[in-house]
C-alpha positions as CSV (number, residue, x, y, z in Angstrom):
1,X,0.0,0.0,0.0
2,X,0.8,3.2,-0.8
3,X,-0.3,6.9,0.3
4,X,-2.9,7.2,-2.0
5,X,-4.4,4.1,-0.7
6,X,-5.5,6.1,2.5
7,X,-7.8,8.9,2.1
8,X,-6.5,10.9,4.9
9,X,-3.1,11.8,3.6
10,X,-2.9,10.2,0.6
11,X,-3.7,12.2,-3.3
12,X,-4.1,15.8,-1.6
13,X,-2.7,19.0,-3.5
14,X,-2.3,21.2,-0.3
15,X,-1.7,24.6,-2.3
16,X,-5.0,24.5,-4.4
17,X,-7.7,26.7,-2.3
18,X,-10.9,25.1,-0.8
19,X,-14.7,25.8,-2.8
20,X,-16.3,26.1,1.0
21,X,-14.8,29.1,2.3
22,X,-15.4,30.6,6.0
23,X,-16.2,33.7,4.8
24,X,-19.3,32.1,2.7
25,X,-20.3,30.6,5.5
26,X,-20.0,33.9,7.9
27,X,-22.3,35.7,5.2
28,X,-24.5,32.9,5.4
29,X,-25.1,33.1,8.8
30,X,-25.1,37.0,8.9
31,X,-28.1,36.8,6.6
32,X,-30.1,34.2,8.1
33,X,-29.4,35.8,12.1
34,X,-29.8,39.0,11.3
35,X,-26.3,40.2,12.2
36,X,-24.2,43.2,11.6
37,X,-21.2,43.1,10.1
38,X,-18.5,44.0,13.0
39,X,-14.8,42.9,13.7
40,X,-13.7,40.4,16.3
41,X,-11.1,41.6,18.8
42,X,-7.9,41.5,17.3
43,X,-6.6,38.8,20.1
44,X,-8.8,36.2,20.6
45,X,-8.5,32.6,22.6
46,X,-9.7,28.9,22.3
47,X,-10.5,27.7,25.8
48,X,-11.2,23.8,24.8
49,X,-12.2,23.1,28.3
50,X,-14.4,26.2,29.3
51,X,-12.8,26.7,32.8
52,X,-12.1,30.5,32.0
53,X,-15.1,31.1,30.2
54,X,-17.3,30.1,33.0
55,X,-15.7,32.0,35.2
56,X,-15.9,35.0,33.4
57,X,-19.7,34.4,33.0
58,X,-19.9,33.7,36.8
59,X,-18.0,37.1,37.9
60,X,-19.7,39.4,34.9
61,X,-16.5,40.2,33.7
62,X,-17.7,39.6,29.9
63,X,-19.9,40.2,27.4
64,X,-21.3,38.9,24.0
65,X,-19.7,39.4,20.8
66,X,-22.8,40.4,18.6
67,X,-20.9,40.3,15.4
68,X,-19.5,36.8,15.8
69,X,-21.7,34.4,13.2
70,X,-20.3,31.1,14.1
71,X,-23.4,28.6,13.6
72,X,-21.7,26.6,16.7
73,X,-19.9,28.6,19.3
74,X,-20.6,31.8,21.0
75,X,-17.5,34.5,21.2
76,X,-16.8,36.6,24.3
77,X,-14.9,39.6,24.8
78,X,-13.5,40.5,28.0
79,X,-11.0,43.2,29.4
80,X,-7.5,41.3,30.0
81,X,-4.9,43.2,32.5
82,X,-2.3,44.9,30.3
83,X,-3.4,43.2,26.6
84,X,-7.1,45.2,26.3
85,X,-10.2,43.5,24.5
86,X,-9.7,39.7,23.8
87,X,-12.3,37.4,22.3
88,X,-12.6,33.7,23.6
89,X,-14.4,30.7,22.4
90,X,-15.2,28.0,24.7
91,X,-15.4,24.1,24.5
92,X,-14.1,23.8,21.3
93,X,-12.3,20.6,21.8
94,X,-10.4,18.8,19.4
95,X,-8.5,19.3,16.1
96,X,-11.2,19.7,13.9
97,X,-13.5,21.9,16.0
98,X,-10.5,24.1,17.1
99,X,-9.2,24.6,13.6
100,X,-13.1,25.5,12.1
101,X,-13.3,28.2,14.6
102,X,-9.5,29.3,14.3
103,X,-10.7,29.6,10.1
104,X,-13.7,31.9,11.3
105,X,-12.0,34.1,14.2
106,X,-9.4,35.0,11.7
107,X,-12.1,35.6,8.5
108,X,-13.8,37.8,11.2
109,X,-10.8,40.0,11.8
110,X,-8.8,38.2,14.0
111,X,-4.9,39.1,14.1
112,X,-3.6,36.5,17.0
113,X,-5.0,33.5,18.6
114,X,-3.8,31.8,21.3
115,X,-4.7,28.2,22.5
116,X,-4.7,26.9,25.7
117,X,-5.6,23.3,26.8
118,X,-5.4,21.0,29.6
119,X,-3.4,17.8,29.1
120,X,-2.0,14.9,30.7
121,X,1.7,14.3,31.5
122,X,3.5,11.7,29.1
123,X,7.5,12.5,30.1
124,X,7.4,13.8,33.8
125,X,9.1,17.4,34.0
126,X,7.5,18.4,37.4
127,X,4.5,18.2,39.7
128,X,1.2,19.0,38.0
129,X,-0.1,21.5,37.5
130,X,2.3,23.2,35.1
131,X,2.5,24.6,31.1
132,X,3.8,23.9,28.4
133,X,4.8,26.2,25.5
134,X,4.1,24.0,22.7
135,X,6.7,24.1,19.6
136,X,5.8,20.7,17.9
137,X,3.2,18.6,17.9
138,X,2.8,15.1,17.2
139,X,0.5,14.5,13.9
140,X,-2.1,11.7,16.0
141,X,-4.9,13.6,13.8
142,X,-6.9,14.2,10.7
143,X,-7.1,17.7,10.2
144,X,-3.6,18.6,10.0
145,X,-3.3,16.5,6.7
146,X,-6.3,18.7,5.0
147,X,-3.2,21.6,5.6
148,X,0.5,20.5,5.1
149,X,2.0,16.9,3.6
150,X,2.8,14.2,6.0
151,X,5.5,14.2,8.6
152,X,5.3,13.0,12.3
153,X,5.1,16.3,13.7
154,X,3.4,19.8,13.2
155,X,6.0,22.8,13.8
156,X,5.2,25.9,15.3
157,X,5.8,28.2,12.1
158,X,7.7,31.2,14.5
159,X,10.5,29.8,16.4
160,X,11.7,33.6,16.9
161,X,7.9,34.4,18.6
162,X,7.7,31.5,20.9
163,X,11.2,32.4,22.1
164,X,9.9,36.1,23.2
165,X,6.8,34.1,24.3
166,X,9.1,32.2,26.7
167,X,10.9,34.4,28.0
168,X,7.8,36.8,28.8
169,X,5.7,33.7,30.7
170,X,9.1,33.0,32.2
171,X,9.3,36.1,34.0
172,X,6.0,35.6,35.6
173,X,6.3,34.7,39.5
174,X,4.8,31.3,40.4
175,X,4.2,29.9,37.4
176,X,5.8,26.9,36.1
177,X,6.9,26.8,32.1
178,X,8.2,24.0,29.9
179,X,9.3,24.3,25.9
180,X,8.6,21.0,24.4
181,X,6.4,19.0,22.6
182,X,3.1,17.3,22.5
183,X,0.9,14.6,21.3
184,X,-1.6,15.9,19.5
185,X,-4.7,12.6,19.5
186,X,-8.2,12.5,18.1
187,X,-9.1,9.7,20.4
188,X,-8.1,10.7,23.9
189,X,-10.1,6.8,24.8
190,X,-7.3,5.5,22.6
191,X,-4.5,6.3,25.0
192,X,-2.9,2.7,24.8
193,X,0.5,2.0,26.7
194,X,1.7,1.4,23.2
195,X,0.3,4.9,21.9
196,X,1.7,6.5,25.2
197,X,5.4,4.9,24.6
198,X,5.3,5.7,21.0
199,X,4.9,9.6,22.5
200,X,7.4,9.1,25.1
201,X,9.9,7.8,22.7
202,X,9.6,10.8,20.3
203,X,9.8,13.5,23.3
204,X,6.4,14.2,23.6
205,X,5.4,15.8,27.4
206,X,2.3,15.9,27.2
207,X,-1.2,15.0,25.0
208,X,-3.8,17.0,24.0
209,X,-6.3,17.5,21.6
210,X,-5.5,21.0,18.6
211,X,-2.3,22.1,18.5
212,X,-1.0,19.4,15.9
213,X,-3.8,21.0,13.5
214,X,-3.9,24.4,15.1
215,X,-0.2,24.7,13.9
216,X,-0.6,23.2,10.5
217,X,-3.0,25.8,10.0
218,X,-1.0,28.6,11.5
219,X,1.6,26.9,8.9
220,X,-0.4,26.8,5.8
221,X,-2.1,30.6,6.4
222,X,0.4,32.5,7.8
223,X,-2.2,33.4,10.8
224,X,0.0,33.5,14.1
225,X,-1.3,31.1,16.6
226,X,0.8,30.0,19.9
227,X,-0.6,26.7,21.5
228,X,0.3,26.1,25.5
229,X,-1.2,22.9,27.0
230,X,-1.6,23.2,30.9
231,X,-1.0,19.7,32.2
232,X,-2.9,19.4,34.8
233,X,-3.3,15.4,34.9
234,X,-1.5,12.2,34.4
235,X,-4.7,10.8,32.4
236,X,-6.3,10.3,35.5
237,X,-4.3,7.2,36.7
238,X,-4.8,8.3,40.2
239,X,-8.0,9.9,42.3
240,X,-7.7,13.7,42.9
241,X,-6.2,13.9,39.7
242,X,-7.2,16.9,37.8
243,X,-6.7,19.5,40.1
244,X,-6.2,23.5,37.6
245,X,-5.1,25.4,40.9
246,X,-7.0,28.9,42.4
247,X,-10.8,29.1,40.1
248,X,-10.0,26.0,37.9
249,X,-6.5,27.3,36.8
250,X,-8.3,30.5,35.1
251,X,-6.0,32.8,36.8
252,X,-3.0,31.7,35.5
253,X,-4.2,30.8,32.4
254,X,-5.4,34.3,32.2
255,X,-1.3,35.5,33.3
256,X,0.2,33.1,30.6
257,X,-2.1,34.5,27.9
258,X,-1.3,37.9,28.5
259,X,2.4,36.6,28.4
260,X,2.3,35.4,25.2
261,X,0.1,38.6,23.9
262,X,2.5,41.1,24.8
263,X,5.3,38.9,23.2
264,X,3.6,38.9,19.7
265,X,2.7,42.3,20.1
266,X,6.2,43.8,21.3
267,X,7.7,41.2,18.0
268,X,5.0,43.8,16.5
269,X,6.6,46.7,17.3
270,X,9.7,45.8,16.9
271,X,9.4,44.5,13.1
């Protein structure tokens, strides 16, 4: 067998452009909900397991987008400390979801999106919970090969950006940061101790769910999107596992995002 024999990676011409475009769809929805046309923030996050959405719900500290036209998600904005108005989306978990959104955010105006994702510890770096700046990701997915050939893993596209990321969320007190890679897996129920040493073997720390296909898109479009996975478990091999820290890990989310933020937009600046 061959490529070609499988469907997935095989007979794809990655540089032709795609009949269904998000922006046809966006219009689409417009029309049919009555919406304005009006820009997304300019910074906007994917929180795949909704910890820092609901807690901005439950404190009133956001507010609808009414431009956003997504037929599945809602979009927030939200006032973050030092960074301004930032859009987030909520529950969108997994490769496919997370990179239909990421398609939309940045159709809708969109300039940086940043991921972040709990995971579950593969290589033990430290005591959980901690993050990881994500600069490769093993390809364990489909959506990735709608976006760049096959290889075993997905490359952040801006090594120079991650750095300033790093060395911003370094530079915050109290919170623990690790540069590496992840396993990026469609089928989290899959987790076999043959999967897991496959990810061990190849460096992965952690596995999670986007940012294989969150970077092949970043990749393929040029958009800037920086992926962090918080590992918070060890894929529950042990009771009380879990466990984010202070309001389900939203405040240091909230401190690594801005991090990252200021780093892209100082690279900005400086450019």
């Amino acid at each position: 067998m061959d490529e070609a024999d499988f469907p997935i990676i095989g007979e794809k011409d990655h540089s032709a452009p795609s009949v269904f475009r998000p922006e046809a769809l966006l219009r689409e929805a417009r029309r049919q909900k009555r919406l304005d046309i009006i820009a997304v923030p300019e910074i906007c996050m994917l929180d795949p397991d909704g910890d820092v959405v609901r807690y901005l719900k439950r404190t009133g500290a956001c507010r609808i987008h009414q431009g956003w036209a997504c037929y599945h998600t809602e979009l927030l904005a939200f006032h973050l400390d030092g960074v301004g108005e930032v859009g987030i989306v909520g529950c969108a978990v997994g490769a496919p979801f997370a990179v239909l959104v990421a398609e939309q955010l940045f159709a809708s105006g969109c300039r940086l999106l940043v991921s972040v994702t709990s995971a579950g510890q593969i290589n033990p770096v430290g005591s959980t919970p901690y993050f990881v700046l994500i600069d490769r990701a093993l390809r364990d997915e489909g959506t990735s090969y709608h976006y760049l050939p096959g290889s075993t893993f997905a490359n952040a596209p801006d090594a120079k950006l991650l750095t300033r990321v790093e060395d911003q969320v370094r530079a915050l007190p109290g919170i623990a940061l690790h540069v590496g890679a992840t396993w990026t897996t469609d089928a989290p129920y899959r987790e076999t101790e043959a999967a897991i040493a496959r990810a061990r073997k190849l460096g992965a720390l952690a596995v999670e769910m986007e940012a294989a296909a969150l970077y092949a898109f970043s990749t393929a479009t040029g958009h800037p999107v920086i992926c962090f996975a918080h590992v918070t478990n060890a894929m529950a091999q042990t009771e009380g596992d879990f466990e984010k820290g202070e309001a389900d890990g939203t405040t240091t989310t909230l401190a690594v995002a801005a991090a990252a933020i200021k780093a892209w937009s100082s690279r900005n600046r400086d450019s």
